[in-house]
ZAMARGU-4260 file (C-alpha; in steps of 0.2 Angstrom, whole numbers, plus 5000, padded with zeros to 4 digits):
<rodrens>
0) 4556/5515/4450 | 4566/5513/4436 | 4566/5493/4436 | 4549/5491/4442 | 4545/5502/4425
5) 4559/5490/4414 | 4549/5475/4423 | 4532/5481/4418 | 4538/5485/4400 | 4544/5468/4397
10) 4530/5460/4404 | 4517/5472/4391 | 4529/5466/4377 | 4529/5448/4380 | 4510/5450/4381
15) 4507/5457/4364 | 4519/5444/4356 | 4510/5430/4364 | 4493/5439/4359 | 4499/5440/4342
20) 4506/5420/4340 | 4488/5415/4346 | 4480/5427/4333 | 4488/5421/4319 | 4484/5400/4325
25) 4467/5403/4329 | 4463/5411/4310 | 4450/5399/4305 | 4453/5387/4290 | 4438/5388/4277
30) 4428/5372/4282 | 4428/5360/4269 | 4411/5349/4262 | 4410/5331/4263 | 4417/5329/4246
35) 4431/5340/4246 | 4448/5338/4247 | 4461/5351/4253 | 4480/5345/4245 | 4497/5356/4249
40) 4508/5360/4237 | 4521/5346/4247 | 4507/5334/4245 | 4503/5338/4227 | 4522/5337/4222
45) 4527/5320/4232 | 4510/5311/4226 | 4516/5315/4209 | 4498/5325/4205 | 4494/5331/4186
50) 4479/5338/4181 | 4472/5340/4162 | 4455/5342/4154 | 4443/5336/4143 | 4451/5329/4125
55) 4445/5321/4111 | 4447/5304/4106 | 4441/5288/4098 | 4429/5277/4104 | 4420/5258/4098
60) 4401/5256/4105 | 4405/5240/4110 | 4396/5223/4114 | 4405/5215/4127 | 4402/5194/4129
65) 4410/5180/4136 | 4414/5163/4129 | 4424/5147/4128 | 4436/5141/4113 | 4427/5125/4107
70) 4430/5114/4090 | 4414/5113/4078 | 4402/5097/4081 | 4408/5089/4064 | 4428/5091/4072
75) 4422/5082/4087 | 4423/5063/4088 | 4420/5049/4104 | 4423/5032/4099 | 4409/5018/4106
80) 4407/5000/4104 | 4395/4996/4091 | 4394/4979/4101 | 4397/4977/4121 | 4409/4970/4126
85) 4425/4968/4138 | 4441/4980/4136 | 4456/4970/4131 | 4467/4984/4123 | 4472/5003/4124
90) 4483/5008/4111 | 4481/5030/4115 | 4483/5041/4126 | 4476/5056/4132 | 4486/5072/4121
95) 4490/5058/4106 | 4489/5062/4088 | 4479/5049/4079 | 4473/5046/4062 | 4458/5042/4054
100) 4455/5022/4055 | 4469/5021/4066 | 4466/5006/4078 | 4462/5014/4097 | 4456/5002/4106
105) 4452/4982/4103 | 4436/4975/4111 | 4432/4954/4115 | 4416/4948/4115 | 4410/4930/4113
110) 4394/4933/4103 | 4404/4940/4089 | 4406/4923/4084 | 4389/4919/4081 | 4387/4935/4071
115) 4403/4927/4062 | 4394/4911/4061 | 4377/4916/4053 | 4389/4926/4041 | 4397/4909/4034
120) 4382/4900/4036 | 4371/4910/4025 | 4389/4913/4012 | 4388/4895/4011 | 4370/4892/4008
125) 4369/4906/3994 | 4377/4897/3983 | 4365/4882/3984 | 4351/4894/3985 | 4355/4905/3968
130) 4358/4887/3959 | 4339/4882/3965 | 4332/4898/3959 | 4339/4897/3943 | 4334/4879/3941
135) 4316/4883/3946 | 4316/4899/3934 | 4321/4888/3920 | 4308/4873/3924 | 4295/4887/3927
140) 4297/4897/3909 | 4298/4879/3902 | 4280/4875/3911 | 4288/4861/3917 | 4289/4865/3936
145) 4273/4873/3944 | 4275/4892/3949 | 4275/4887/3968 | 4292/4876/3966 | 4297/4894/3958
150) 4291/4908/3971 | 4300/4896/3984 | 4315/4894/3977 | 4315/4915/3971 | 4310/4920/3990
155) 4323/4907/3999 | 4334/4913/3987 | 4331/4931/3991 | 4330/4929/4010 | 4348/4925/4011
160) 4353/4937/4000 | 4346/4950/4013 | 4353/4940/4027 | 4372/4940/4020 | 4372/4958/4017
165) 4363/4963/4037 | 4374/4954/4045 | 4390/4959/4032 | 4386/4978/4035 | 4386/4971/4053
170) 4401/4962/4053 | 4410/4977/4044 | 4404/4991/4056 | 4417/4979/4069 | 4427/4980/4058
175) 4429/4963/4057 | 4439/4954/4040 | 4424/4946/4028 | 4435/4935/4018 | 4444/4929/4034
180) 4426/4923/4038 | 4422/4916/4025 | 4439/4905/4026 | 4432/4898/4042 | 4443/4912/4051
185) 4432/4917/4066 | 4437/4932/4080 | 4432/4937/4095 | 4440/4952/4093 | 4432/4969/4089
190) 4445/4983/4085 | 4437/5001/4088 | 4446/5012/4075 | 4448/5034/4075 | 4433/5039/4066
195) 4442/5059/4063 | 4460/5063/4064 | 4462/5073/4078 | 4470/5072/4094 | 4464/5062/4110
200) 4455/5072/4120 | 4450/5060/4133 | 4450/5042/4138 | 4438/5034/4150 | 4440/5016/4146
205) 4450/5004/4156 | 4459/4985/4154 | 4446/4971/4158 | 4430/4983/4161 | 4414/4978/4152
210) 4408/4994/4141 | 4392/4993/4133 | 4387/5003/4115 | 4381/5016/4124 | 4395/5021/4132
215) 4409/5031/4124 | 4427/5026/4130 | 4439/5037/4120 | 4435/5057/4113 | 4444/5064/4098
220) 4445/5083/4094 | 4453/5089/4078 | 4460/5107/4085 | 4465/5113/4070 | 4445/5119/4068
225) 4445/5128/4085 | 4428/5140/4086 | 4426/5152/4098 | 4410/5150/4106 | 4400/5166/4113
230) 4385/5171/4126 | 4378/5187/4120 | 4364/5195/4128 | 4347/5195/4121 | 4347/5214/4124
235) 4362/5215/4111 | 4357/5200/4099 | 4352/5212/4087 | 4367/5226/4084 | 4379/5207/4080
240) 4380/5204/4061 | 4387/5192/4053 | 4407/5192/4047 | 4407/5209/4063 | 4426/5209/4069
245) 4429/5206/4087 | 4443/5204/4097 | 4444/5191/4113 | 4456/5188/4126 | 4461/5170/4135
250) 4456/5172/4154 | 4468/5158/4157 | 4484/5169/4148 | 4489/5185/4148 | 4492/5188/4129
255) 4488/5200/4116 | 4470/5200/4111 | 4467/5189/4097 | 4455/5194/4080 | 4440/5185/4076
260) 4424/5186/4065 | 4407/5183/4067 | 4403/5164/4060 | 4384/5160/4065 | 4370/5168/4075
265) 4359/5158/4083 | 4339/5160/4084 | 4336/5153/4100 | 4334/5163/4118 | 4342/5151/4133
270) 4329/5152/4147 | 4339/5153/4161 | 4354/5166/4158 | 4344/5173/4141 | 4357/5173/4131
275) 4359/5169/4112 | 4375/5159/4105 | 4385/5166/4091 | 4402/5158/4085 | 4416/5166/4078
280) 4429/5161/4069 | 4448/5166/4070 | 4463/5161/4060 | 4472/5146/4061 | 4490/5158/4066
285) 4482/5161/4082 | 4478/5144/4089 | 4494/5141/4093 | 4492/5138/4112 | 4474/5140/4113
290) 4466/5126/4119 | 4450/5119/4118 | 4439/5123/4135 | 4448/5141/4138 | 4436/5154/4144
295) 4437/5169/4134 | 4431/5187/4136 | 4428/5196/4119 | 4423/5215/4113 | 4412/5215/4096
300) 4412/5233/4090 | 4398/5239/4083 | 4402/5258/4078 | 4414/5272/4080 | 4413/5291/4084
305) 4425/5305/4091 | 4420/5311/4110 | 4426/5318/4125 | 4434/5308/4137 | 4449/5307/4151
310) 4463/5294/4154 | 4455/5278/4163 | 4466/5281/4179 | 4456/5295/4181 | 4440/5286/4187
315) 4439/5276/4204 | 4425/5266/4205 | 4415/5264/4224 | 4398/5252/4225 | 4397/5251/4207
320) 4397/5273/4205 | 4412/5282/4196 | 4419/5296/4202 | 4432/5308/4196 | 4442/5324/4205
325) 4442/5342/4198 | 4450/5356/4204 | 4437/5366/4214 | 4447/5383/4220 | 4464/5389/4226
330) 4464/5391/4245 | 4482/5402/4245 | 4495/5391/4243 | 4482/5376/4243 | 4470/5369/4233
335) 4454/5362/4235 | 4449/5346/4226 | 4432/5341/4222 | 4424/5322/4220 | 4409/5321/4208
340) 4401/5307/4201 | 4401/5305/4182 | 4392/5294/4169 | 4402/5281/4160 | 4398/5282/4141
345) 4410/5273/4131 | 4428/5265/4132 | 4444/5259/4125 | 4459/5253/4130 | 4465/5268/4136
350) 4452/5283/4138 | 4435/5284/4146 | 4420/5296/4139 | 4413/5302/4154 | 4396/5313/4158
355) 4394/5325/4172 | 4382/5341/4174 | 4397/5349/4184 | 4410/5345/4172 | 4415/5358/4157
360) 4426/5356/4144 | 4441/5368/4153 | 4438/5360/4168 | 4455/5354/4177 | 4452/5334/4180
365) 4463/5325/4191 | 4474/5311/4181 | 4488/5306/4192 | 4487/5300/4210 | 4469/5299/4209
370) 4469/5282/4219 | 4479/5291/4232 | 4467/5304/4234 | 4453/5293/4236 | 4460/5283/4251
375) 4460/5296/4261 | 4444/5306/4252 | 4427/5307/4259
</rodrens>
């Protein structure tokens, strides 16, 4: 009897253990809304959480455009052949530092030496013609000789006057050597000289092709005028001045942003993108290894004001919405995060201003492991 009592004992004890255990596993959790987040202290101390609120800090309404670093037209050159001809020699390359009047590249063409030609022919005739005038002149104001004999002589005499200096100016646009020709020196070489100092840019011309004048065979660029040229939106034309500061960054390079000002606005919309161009200028101490075609992204400020804002790696960004998370409520040992969407107002390199109808000035705002959160978040 005294067993079957110890058995029955034992087997009411174990009973109201177990019933105990499953009491306490079965407590329901708090259910949690789609954009809430339950975090255990373990989670929140190996993710390396920190919250803090709303602060004040300074902010520049901004105009943000993009551009690319480019020299002004009057610091661009391409060198063409003011008469066609065929390619004989190169003397740059691509990268070369050339001066003004520098020989680049020397031309042949057999109708040079007609131009040279006419050129003697008419130098040698003036001579004779001038004489005749003069004669004529002095027989007409005598009344010797009729007025006729006179016009004739003044307008052959005249004529090749004109003559000699077109095809002179023509002669010295090839650059070809008038006392040479008159010496009976002819050429059938054109030399093609740098018409800037600059650097080569580009060379399209090649030994033994035939390049006609309208075609351009060699570009010059003097990079010590680089320009940055700017796309700014035709809603924004009107808050950029001239001489604003701006600050740009090289896509191509991760440097320090370099300082500019505002040079020009233009008055014209582009149809397609309807966008305005503006150039600005920046010193010459930062165009060491810039180079011309870089793509640029720049900031123009246009004001500055004091305003509430939180530390950028507070925000994520999903489909073009921001969101942040704030401490909801304390669940025991636990807390409860909630995502909200806010409005981004102003930035800087650091801090955000934000806007939110739930968000307060004492409200605790996620700022470290914000990312972490969101992977896993709803």
């Amino acid at each position: 009897m005294i067993n079957r009592n110890i058995i029955l004992f034992g087997f009411l004890t174990l009973f109201i253990s177990c019933n105990k255990v499953a009491t306490k596993e079965e407590q329901p959790l708090e259910k949690l809304a789609a954009d809430e987040r339950l975090i255990t202290p373990d989670q929140f101390k190996s993710i390396g959480m920190k919250f803090d609120t709303l602060s004040m800090y300074n902010f520049n309404d901004e105009v943000a455009a993009t551009g690319q670093i480019d020299v002004a037209p009057q610091y661009k050159a391409k060198v063409n052949a003011m008469l066609g001809g065929y390619v004989k020699s190169i003397f740059v390359t691509e990268g070369q530092q050339v001066k003004q009047g520098q020989v680049v590249v020397q031309m042949e063409n057999p109708d040079l030496i007609d131009i040279q030609k006419d050129y003697l022919e008419t130098y040698e005739q003036i001579g004779y013609l001038k004489s005749e005038f003069e004669r004529q002149k002095m027989l007409f104001d005598e009344r010797i000789a009729s007025q006729k004999n006179f016009l004739q002589a003044q307008s052959d005499y005249r004529t090749a006057q004109a003559k000699l200096k077109s095809v002179a100016a023509k002669l010295m646009l090839l650059n070809v050597d008038l006392k040479a020709v008159a010496k009976g020196q002819f050429s059938s070489k054109v030399s093609l000289v740098a018409p800037i100092s600059g650097t080569v840019n580009q060379v399209t011309a090649a030994i033994g092709m035939f390049v006609s004048p309208e075609v351009s065979m060699i570009e010059i660029v003097d990079t010590r005028a680089m320009q940055l040229n700017l796309k700014i939106f035709e809603k924004d034309i009107d808050k950029i001045k001239l001489n604003q500061a701006l600050v740009f960054n090289i896509t191509e390079a991760a440097s320090k942003p370099f300082s500019a000002t505002v040079f020009s606005i233009g008055k014209t919309i582009d149809e397609a993108n309807r966008t305005v161009s503006v150039v600005a200028h920046f010193p010459k101490e930062f165009q060491e290894g810039v180079y011309c075609g870089m793509f640029a992204e720049a900031k123009i400020a246009i004001s500055q004001k004091q305003a509430l804002g939180i530390p950028s790696k507070a925000v994520v960004t999903e489909e073009d919405k921001s969101f942040i998370f704030i401490l909801e409520r304390e669940l025991g040992e636990n807390i409860i995060l909630r995502k909200i969407q806010v409005e981004i107002l102003l930035k800087n390199e650091k801090y955000i201003e934000i806007s939110a109808k739930d968000l307060k000035n004492n409200t605790k705002i996620l700022v470290n492991g914000v990312y972490d959160i969101n992977d896993v978040a709803g």
